[in-house]
VOGU-3710 file (C-alpha; in Angstrom, 3 decimals, decimal comma):
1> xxxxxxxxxx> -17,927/-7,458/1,365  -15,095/-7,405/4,043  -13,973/-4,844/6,530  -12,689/-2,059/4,188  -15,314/-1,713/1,255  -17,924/-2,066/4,181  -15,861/1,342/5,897  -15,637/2,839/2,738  -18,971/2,400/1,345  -20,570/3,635/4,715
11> xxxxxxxxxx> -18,230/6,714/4,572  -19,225/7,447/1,053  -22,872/7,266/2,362  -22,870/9,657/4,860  -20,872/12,277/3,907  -21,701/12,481/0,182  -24,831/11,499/-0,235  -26,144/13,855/2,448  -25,041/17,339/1,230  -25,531/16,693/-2,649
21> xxxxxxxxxx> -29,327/15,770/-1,961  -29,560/19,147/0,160  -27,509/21,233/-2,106  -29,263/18,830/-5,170  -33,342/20,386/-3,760  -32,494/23,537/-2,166  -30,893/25,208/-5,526  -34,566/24,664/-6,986  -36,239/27,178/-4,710  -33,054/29,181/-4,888
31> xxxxxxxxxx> -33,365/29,323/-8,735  -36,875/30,499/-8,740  -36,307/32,858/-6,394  -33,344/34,695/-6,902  -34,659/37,205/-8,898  -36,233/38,931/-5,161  -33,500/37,984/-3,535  -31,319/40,171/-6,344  -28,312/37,699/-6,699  -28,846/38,102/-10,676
41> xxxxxxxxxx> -26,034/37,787/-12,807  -26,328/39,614/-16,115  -24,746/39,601/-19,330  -22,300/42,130/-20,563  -18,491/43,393/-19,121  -16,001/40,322/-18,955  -19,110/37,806/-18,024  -19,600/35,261/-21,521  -22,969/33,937/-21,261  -26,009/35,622/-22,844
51> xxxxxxxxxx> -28,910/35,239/-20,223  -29,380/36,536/-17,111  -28,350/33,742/-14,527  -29,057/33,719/-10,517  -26,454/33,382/-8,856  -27,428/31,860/-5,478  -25,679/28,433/-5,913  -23,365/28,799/-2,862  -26,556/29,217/-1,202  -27,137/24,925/-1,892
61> xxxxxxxxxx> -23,524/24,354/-1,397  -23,357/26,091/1,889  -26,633/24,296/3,385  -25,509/21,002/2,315  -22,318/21,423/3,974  -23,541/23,120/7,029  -26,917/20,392/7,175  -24,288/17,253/6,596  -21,854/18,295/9,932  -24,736/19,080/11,830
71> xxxxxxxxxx> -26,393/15,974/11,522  -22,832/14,600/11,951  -22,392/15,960/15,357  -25,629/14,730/16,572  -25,018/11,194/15,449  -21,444/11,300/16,723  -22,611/12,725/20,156  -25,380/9,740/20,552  -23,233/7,213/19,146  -20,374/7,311/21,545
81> xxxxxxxxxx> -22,374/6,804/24,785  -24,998/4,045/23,092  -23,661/0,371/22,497  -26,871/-0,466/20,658  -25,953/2,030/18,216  -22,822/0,980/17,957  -23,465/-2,484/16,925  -24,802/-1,162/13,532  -21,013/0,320/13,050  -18,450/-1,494/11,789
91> xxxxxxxxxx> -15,726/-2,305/13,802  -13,591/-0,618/12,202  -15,116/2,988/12,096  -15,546/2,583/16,523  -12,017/3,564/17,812  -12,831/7,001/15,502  -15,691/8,509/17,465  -14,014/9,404/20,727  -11,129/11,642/18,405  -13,401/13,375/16,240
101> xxxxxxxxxx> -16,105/14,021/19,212  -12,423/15,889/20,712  -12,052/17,949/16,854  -15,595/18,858/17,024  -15,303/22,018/18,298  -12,712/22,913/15,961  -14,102/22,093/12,854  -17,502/24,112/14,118  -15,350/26,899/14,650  -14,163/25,987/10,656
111> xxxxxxxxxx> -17,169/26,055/9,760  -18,386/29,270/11,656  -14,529/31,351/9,697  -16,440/29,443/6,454  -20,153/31,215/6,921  -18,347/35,016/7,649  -16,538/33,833/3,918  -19,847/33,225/2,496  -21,667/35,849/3,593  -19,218/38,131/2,335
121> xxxxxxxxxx> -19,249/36,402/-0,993  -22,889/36,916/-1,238  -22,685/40,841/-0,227  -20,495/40,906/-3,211  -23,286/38,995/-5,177  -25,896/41,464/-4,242  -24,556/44,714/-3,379  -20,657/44,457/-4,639  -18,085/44,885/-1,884  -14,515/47,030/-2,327
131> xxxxxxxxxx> -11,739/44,805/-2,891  -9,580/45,640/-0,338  -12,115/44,914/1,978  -12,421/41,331/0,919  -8,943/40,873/0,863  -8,881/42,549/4,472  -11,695/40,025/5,762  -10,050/36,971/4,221  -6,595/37,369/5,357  -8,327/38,164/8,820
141> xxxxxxxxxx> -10,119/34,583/8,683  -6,531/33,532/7,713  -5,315/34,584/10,718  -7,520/33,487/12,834  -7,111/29,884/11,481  -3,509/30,231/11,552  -3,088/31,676/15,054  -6,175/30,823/16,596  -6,553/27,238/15,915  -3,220/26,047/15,164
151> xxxxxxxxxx> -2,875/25,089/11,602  -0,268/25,567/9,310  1,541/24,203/6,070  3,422/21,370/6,734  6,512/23,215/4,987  9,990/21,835/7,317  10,995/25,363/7,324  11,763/25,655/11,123  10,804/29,869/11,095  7,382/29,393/12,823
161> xxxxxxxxxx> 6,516/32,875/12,021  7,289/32,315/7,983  5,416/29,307/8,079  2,736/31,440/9,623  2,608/33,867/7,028  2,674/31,106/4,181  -0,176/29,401/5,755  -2,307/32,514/5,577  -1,158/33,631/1,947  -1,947/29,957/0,785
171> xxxxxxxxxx> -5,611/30,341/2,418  -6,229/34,133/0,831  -4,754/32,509/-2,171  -6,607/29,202/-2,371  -9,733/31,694/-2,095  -9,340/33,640/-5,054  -7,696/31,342/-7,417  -11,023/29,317/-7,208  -13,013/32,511/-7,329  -11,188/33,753/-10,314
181> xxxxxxxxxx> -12,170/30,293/-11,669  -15,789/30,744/-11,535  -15,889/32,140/-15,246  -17,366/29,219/-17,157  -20,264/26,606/-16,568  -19,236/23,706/-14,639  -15,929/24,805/-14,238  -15,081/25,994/-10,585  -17,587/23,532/-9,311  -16,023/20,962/-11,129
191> xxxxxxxxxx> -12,162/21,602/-10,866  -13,042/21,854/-6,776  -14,991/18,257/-6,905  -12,320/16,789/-8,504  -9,271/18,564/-6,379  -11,771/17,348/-2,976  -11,937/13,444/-4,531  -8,339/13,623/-4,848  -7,433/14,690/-1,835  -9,739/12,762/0,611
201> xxxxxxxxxx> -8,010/10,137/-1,195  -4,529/11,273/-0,025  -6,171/11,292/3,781  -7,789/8,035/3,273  -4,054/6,531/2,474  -1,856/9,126/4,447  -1,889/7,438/8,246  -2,169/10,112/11,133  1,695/9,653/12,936  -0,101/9,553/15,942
211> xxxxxxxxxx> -2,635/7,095/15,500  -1,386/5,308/12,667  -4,796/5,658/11,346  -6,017/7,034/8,095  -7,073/10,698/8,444  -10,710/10,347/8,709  -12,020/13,784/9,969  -9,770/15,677/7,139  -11,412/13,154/4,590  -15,042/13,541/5,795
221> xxxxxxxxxx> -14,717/17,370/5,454  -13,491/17,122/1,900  -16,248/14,081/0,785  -18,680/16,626/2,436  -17,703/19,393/0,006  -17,635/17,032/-2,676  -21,020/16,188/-1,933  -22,431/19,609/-1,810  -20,470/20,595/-5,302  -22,002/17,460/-7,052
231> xxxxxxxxxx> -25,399/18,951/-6,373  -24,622/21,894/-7,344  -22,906/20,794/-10,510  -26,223/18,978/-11,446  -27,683/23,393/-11,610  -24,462/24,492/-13,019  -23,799/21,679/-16,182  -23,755/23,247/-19,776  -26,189/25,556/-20,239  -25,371/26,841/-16,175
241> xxxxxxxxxx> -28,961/27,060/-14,969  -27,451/28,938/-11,979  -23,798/30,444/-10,889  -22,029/29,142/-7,655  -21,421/33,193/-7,458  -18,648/34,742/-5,038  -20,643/33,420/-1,875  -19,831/29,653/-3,136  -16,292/30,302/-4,020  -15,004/31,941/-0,999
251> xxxxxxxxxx> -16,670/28,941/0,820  -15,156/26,040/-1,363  -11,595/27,686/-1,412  -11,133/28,516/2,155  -12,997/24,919/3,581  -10,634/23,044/0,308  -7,432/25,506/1,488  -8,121/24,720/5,563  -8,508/20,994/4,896  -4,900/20,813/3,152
261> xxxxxxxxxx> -3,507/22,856/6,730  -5,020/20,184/8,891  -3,753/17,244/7,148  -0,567/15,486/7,640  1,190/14,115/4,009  4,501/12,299/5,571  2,471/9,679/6,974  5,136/7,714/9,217  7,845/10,559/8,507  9,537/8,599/5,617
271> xxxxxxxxxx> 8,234/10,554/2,848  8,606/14,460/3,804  8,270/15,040/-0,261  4,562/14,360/0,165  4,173/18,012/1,150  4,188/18,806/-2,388  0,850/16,913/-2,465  -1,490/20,228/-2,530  0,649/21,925/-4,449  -0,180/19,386/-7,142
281> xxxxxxxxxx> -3,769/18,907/-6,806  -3,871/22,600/-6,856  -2,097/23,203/-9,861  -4,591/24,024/-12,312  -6,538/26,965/-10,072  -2,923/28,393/-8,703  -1,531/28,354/-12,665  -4,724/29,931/-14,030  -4,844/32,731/-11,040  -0,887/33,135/-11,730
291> xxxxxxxxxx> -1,084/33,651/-15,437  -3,978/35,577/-14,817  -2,523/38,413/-12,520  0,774/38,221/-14,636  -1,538/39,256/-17,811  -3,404/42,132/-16,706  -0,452/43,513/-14,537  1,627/43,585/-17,735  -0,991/45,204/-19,599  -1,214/47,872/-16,887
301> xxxxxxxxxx> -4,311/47,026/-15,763  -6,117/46,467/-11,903  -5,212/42,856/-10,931  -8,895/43,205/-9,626  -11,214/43,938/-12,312  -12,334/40,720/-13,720  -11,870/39,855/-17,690  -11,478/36,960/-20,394  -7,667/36,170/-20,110  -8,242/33,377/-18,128
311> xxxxxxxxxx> -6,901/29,420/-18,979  -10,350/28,527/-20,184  -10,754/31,448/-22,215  -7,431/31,414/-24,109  -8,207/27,930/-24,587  -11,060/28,873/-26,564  -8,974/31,148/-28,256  -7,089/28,556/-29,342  -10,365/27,021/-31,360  -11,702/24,426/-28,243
321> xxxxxxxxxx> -15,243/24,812/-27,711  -16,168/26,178/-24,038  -17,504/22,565/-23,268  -14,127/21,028/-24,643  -12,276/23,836/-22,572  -13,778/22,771/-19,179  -13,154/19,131/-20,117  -9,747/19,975/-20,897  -9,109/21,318/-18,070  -10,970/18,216/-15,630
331> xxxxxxxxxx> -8,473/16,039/-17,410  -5,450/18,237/-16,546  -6,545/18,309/-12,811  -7,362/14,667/-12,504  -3,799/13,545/-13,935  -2,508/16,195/-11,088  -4,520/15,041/-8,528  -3,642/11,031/-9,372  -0,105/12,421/-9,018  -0,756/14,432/-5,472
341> xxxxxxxxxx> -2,076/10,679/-4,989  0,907/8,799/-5,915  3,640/11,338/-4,306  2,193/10,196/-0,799  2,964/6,655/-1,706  6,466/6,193/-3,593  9,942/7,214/-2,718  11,722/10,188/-3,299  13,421/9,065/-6,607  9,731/7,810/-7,824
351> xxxxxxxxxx> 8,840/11,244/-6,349  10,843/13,267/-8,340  9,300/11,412/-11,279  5,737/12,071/-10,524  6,753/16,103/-9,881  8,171/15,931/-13,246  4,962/14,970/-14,848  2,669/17,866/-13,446  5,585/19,851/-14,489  5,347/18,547/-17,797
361> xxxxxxxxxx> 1,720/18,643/-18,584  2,179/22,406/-17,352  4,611/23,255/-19,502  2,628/21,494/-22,393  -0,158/23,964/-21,834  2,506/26,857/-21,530  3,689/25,697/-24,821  0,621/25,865/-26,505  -0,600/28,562/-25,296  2,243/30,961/-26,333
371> xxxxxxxx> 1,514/29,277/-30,088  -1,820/30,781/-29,741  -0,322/34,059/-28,396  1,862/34,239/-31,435  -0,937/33,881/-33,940  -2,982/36,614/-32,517  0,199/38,845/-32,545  0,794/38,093/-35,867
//
C-alpha cells in the first residue's frame, strides 16, 4: 500500500469509524427510552408515518460527534510531544499535528455554537419552541461564527459587511433546509451523508494556499459527521425505527453549513469558479426548502407550519413509492455532489459545463414536477 491509501485509509479509520459505532450503540438505549424522556413523535398533522416514533436520534449523532473530537484532541495533544507515538504515523499525516493542535480551540468553540443548536432542537422535540425564537437563536450562533471566529463565504465580493450577512443567511439557511428535510425515513440523514462524502472529498483535493496541503481539519469534521449519520441511518432505514428529530437537524446543518465557511475552494487561486462548489452539493436541500416556502406563501399560508408539499412528497404524488422517492433523490445529490467535485478540478470553460448539468438535472425535476401539478389541476 504506498503513502496515500495508507493516509487515507487511517483517516477513514479514525474519524468514521469512531462516531458511527457511538451513534451506531447509543440510539439503542435512546430508542427504548424515549418514551420517559418524551421525545415521541406521533402520527397525525403533516407527519406520514403511522406509529408513534422516538425521536431522540440527534441524541446518537451528537455523542458520536462530540465522543470522536474529544478523543481527537487527546490523541493530538499526546502525539505532538511523543516521538514513539509518532513512529506509528505515517509520514505523511506528521507535518499536520502542530496546525490542527493551533485550530483546536476553534473548532471546540464549533462544536460548543453546535450543542446550544442541539439543545434547542431537542426543546422543540419535547416541549415545542416559538419560531421566531429559533430563528432568533440561530442567526445569533450565525453571528457569532461570522464575527466571532472569522469565517465567511468565500464570495469575491469585496463589501466585507455583505459578505457578512451572506455568511450568516447561508448558516440560518443551511439549518432549516435540512430540517425541513427531515420528513421521510432515511432521507435527511441520508441527503447530509452523502452532501458530507462529497465535500470532504473537495477538501481532500482542494490544497490550503497557504500550506499547499490538502484541507485536513475541514475534511475530518465532515468524515466525523458522516460517521455519526451512518449510525444513525442504520435506526432511521425504511421502516424509521427512530427520527433524527429537530435536535439532529439543527446540528447536521449548522456543523455541514460551518464546514463549507472554513474551507477554501480556489485551491492555488486559479480556479475562483470553485466557489460554486457548496452551492452544488447543496442543491437538493436549498431547492426543496425554496420550492417549499414558495408553495405555502402562495397559498397564503405560515412559511412555518410544517406540511406535505415537500420534493419527496410531490414525488410521490407523481406515483414513486416513498422508498423510490428517497432514492431518487440520493441519486440527484450524488450527481451534484460528483459535480461540486469536479468544479474544483477543471477550468472555467469545463466549469461552465459541469454548472450546466446541476442546472439541468434541476430543471428536469422542475419539468416533471409541473406535469404532475397539471394533472392534479386538471
Amino acid at each position: 500500500m504506498d503513502n496515500v491509501s495508507q493516509w487515507l485509509v487511517w483517516l477513514l479509520v479514525v474519524t468514521v469509524v469512531p462516531p458511527m459505532l457511538c451513534c451506531l450503540f447509543v440510539l439503542y438505549p435512546i430508542r427504548r427510552y424515549a418514551q420517559r424522556l418524551g421525545l415521541l413523535d406521533r402520527p397525525g398533522g403533516h407527519s406520514t408515518h403511522t406509529e408513534v416514533t422516538p425521536l431522540g436520534g440527534g441524541i446518537g449523532i451528537w455523542l458520536g460527534i462530540m465522543l470522536t473530537f474529544l478523543l481527537g484532541t487527546v490523541a493530538v495533544l499526546v502525539t505532538r510531544d511523543s516521538e514513539w507515538l509518532q513512529q506509528y504515523l505515517p509520514d505523511s499525516l506528521l507535518p499536520y499535528l502542530d496546525g490542527v493542535w493551533s485550530r483546536v480551540a476553534q473548532v471546540w468553540y464549533l462544536l460548543g455554537a453546535g450543542t446550544v443548536l442541539f439543545f434547542l432542537g431537542l426543546a422543540d422535540d419535547r416541549y415545542g419552541v416559538n419560531e421566531w425564537m429559533r430563528l432568533t437563536v440561530e442567526f445569533v450562533i450565525a453571528a457569532f461564527v461570522v464575527y466571532g471566529l472569522g469565517f465567511g463565504l468565500t464570495a469575491h465580493i469585496g463589501v466585507s459587511w455583505l459578505t457578512n450577512v451572506l455568511s450568516m443567511i447561508w448558516i440560518v439557511g443551511v439549518i432549516n433546509s435540512f430540517n425541513m428535510l427531515d420528513n421521510m425515513d432515511g432521507l435527511s440523514g441520508g441527503v447530509a451523508a452523502i452532501i458530507a462524502a462529497a465535500m470532504a472529498m473537495v477538501m481532500l483535493s482542494t490544497p490550503d494556499p497557504g500550506t499547499v496541503r490538502p484541507q485536513l481539519l475541514v475534511a475530518a469534521l465532515l468524515l466525523v459527521v458522516l460517521g455519526a449519520l451512518l449510525g444513525f441511518l442504520w435506526h432511521n432505514r425504511p421502516p424509521a425505527r427512530i427520527f433524527m428529530g429537530d435536535g439532529g437537524s439543527y446540528l447536521v446543518g449548522f456543523l455541514i453549513a460551518v464546514s463549507m465557511l472554513m474551507a477554501t475552494f480556489a485551491g492555488n487561486g486559479e480556479r475562483t469558479h470553485a466557489v460554486f462548489a457548496p452551492l452544488c452539493v447543496m442543491a437538493v436541500p436549498l431547492y426543496d426548502m425554496t420550492t417549499v416556502l414558495w408553495i405555502r406563501i402562495r397559498e397564503g399560508r405560515s412559511p412555518f407550519v410544517g406540511d406535505r408539499s415537500h420534493f419527496s412528497h410531490r414525488l410521490v404524488d407523481l406515483g414513486l413509492g416513498r422508498t423510490q422517492a428517497v432514492l431518487t433523490i440520493y441519486l440527484v445529490t450524488a450527481t451534484c455532489g460528483l459535480a461540486a467535485v469536479l468544479l474544483t478540478q477543471v477550468s472555467l470553460t469545463q466549469a461552465v459545463m459541469v454548472l450546466g448539468i446541476v442546472l439541468c438535472m434541476l430543471f428536469l425535476i422542475v419539468i416533471l414536477e409541473s406535469t404532475g401539478w397539471r394533472k392534479n389541476n386538471d
